[in-house]
N, C-alpha and C positions, 0 to 999 in steps of 0.2 A: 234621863234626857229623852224627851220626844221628837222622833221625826215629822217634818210635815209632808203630808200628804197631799196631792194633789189629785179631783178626779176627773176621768179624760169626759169631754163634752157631749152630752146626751144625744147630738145629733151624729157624734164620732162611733158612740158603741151601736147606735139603732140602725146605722147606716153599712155594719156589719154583713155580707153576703154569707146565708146560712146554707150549710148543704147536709146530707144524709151522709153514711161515713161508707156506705157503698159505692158513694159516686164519687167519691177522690182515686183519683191516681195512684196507682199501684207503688211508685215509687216514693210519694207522700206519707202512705202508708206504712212504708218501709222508715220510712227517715225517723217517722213523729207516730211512734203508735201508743204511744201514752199521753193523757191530759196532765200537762208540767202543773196544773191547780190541786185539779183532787187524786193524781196518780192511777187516774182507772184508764184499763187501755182500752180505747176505741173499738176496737171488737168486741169488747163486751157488753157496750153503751150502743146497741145498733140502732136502738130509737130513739136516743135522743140527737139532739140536731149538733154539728160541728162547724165552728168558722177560723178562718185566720185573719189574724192581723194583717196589715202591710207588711211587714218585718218576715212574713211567711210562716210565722210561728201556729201551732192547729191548737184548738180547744175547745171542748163543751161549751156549747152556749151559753145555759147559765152559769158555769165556773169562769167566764173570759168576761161577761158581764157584773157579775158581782163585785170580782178585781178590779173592772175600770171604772166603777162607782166611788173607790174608794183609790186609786191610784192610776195615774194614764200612761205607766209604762206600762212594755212587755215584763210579764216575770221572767223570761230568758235572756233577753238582751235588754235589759232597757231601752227600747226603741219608745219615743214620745207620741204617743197617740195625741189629739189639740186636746188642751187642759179646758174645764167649764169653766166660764165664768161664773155664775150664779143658777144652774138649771137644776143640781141637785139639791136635796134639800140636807137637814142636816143626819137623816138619819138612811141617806142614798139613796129616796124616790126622786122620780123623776117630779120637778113640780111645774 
């Protein structure tokens, strides 16, 4: 049996505020210091870029994007990111 998948709407993941993993908050840090996608902790990824959801959940940019190409929840909570209508294509570019 196959789930379906929904992917959240191209202007929902681009619209993502990116930041460096220096400039969050200490206590952020503290809470969420691993990426719940690929398991690498944020200190050790110090160059690549970090965002969260609404849902306040953190994760590598491109591991939080590839997920919402292919599904619009959070992987932690399922919190609903807006679903695409037709913007991805079928193999999760944007088109």
């Amino acid at each position: 049996m196959s789930l379906l998948t929904i992917p959240a709407s191209r202007s929902s993941t681009e619209g993502l505020k990116k930041v460096r993993f220096d400039s969050l908050e200490e206590d952020v840090i503290r809470e969420t210091p691993t990426c719940a996608i690929c398991i690498k902790d944020f200190v050790e990824c110090v160059d690549e870029l970090i965002t969260s959801l609404p849902c306040a959940h953190h994760y590598h940019v491109d591991c939080i994007v590839q997920w919402l190409k292919r599904d619009h929840t959070c992987p932690l909570c399922r919190y609903q990111m807006p679903p695409a209508s037709m913007d991805w294509d079928g193999d999760g570019d944007a088109v």
